[in-house]
N, C-alpha and C positions, 0 to 999 in steps of 0.2 A: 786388630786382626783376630785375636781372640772370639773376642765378642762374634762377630762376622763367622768366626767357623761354627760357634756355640750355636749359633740360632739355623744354621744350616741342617747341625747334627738333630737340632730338635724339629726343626721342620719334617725332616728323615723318616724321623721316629714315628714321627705322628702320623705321617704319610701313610707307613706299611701296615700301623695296625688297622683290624678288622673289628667290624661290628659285631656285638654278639647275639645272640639268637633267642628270643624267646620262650620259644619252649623247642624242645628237644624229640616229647618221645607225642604221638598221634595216641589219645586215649581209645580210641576207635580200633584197633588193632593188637590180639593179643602177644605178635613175635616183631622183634624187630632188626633189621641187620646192621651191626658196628663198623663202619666202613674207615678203611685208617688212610688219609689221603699221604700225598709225596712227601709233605717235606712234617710231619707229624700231626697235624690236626687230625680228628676223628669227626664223621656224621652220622647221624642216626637217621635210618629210612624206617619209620614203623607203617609199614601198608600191604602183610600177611597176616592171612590166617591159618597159618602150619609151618609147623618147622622146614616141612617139607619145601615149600614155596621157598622159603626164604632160602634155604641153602641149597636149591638151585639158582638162584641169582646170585649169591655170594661165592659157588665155585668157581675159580678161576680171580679173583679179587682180593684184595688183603681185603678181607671180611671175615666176620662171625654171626652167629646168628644167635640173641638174647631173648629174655624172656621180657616184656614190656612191664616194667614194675607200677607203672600208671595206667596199666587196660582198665577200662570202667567197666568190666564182667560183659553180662550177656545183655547187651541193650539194645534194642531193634536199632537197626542201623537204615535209615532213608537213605 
């Protein structure tokens, strides 16, 4: 019976976790917004260029608006 709960708790487990992500921040973008979802995860949207942009999308959202520590400068963007 044991045994039988143990691999159910471990099936469980396995189940709820998430995959994790790649990369984070879009070097293409100098600002980006810290988005803090329900139940504590964070996302990173980097796709402004002004603080301004960003923190009107993030009013009204558990958000912030950072500075993208991986923008690749001023690179012509296609």
């Amino acid at each position: 019976m044991r045994v039988l709960a143990l691999a159910i708790l471990a099936m469980a487990t396995i189940a709820m976790t998430q995959p994790t992500r790649a990369q984070t921040y879009n070097p293409r973008y100098p600002i980006c917004a810290k988005i803090t979802q329900n139940f504590g995860g964070e996302s990173y949207e980097c796709a402004y260029d002004s603080m301004a942009q960003c923190q009107a999308r993030a009013s009204g959202l558990g958000a912030q608006c950072v500075v993208n520590p991986f923008y690749a400068g001023g690179r012509n963007r296609r």
